[in-house]
Residue, then its C-alpha position, 0 to 999 in steps of 0.5 A: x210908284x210909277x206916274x198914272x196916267x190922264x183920262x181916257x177919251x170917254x171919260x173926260x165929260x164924267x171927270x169933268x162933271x163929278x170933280x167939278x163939284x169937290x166943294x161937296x166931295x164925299x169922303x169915300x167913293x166907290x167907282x164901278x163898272x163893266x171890267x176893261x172900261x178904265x176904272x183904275x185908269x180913272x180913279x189913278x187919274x181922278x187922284x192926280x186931279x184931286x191933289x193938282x194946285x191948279x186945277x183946270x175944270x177939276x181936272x189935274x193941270x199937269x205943270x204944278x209941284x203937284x202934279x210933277x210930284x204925282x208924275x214922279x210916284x212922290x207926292x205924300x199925299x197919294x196911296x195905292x192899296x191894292x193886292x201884292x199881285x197885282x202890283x207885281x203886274x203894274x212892275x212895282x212891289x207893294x209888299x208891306x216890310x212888316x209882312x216879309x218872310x222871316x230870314x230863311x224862309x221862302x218867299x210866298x206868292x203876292x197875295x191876291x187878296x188886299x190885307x189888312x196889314x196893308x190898311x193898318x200900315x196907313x194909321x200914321x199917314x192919316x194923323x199927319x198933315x197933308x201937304x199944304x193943307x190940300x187932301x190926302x187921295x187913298x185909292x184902293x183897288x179893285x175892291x173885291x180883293x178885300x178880304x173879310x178882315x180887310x174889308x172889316x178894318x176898312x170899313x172901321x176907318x170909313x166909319x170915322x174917316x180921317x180929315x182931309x181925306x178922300x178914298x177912292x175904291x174901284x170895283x167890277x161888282x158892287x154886289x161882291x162887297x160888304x153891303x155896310x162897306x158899300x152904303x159908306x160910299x157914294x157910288x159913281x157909276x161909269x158906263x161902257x163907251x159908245x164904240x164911236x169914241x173906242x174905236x178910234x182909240x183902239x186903232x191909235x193902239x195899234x189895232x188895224x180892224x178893232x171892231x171885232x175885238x171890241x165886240x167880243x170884250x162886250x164893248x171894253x176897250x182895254x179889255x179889247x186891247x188886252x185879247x188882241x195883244x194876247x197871241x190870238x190872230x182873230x177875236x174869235x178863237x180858232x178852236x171855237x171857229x172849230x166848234x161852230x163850223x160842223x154845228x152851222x151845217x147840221x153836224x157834230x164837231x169831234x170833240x176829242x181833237x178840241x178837248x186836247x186844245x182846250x185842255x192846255x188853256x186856263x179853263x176860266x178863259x175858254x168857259x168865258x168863251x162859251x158863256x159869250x157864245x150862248x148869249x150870242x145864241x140866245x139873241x140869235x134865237x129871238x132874230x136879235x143881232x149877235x153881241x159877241x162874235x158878229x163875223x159868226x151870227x150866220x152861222x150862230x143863227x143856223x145853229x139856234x134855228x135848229x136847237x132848242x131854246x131850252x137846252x140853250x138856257x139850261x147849258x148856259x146856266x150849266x156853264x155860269x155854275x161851272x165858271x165858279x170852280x173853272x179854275x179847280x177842276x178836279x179832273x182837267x180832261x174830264x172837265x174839259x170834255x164834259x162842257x163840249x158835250x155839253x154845248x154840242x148836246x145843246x146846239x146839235x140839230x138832234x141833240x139827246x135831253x140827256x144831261x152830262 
């Protein structure tokens, strides 16, 4: 287990707040927010602080056995559950030995999915003593990736939580989980951070001009982080420059040449692209300032001046149904296709009421 690292900026007036009152913790807490604000980063953090012996306004002091312990991926008290997947991401192997493919087999893809062999290989840890008595921290994350059996069998040992013991769980979306799994914790929510405490983060990163990666991750700094060291020069793609150009002066893009690029792309990660761009298109329609990709709102106010504001939200509801099976087309380039009509049929100054 590699050594988690300490708070974010933005976080350390709420880690501050909530681990200040542990004489009254919870035994589970479900942590959750926008994607790409650092839960995970809090919640590895929060543990560090929960099983520090010398605690500097609830927050882990960094020199004690403890903290060393959690430095070093060591400390007995400390458990990640999250999918094999991603802990293959995180360059470890959380792989169960009870789980290993049988001898000459081959070896399956890491499961997306937290198992439930996972919960259940924690029965022994729970009925030992935790080490000088302090607590034991099981943070699972993210916990959409429970499965039904999963959440189940975690939802059992919540039911009667084991002594000493705190879970921390993390999720994007509360309204993705059992809601028996969710009314055994307490919620703690944390909020997207002012960009006045991102940006400057950002650029310690390495990032020059943050701003605009800032604003199309909807204000999440890793998120941000994570598109600008992805291979695209801009924030905003240059296949949707290519898209928007024609349609702010009036005209219609040749979707064929775009289709051809898009196609080469994992659809869920352009759809999202479209879905940004109608919000932006639907704030631009009210005269409200654009959200997502603030170097095109004249061009995007061009646009929804032009277009109906009822073709805007029946595309852009076309588009969040479509984001449901993105990642299962059943036909690649006809799909890829069909949604480009589909916005050019929306946006276009003449565009026809028919549907694709």
């Amino acid at each position: 287990m590699s050594a988690p690292p300490g708070f974010l900026p933005w976080q350390h007036d709420t880690a501050e707040q909530w681990l200040g009152r542990r004489e009254r913790f919870s035994h589970a807490w479900l942590i959750h927010g926008l994607a790409g604000i650092g839960k995970r980063r809090f919640v590895l953090a929060a543990a560090a602080s929960l099983l520090c012996e010398s605690p500097q306004r609830g927050i882990a002091c960094g020199r004690c056995h403890a903290c060393a312990w959690v430095a070093s991926g060591n400390h007995p008290d400390l458990r990640r559950i999250r999918p094999d997947a991603v802990a293959a991401q995180e360059g470890e192997d959380a792989a169960d030995e009870a789980a290993e493919p049988a001898s000459g087999s081959a070896r399956k893809a890491p499961s997306r999915d937290i198992r439930v062999e996972q919960l259940r290989a924690l029965h022994d840890w729970f009925n030992t003593a935790t080490h000088r008595g302090g607590w034991r921290v099981a943070v699972l994350y993210p916990a959409e990736a429970l499965n039904v059996i999963s959440a189940n069998a975690l939802l059992k040992v919540l039911e009667e939580p084991p002594a000493n013991t705190v879970f921390l769980l993390t999720t994007d979306a509360p309204d993705r989980l059992l809601p028996t799994l969710v009314s055994r914790c307490r919620r703690l929510p944390l909020p997207v951070p002012p960009p006045e405490q991102c940006l400057p983060w950002l650029r310690e990163q390495g990032l020059a001009e943050p701003g605009p990666w800032l604003a199309v991750a909807g204000g999440a700094p890793l998120l941000a982080l994570e598109r600008a060291q992805s291979g695209e020069n801009h924030a905003c793609p240059a296949w949707l420059k290519q898209l928007l150009a024609p349609l702010a002066q009036g005209g219609a893009p040749e979707i064929g040449p775009l289709a051809d690029l898009l196609e080469k792309q994992a659809p869920a990660a352009w759809i999202d692209a479209l879905q940004r761009l109608f919000v932006d298109l639907s704030l631009a329609a009210v005269q409200a300032p654009v959200r997502y990709f603030p170097e095109q709102e004249k061009g995007l106010q061009a646009i929804a001046q032009r277009a109906s504001r009822e073709r805007l939200a029946e595309a852009a509801k076309w588009l969040a149904s479509q984001r449901a099976v993105a990642d299962h087309p059943l036909n690649a380039k006809l799909f890829t296709h069909a949604a480009l009509q589909r916005v050019v049929q929306a946006c276009g100054p003449a565009a026809s009421t028919e549907t694709v």
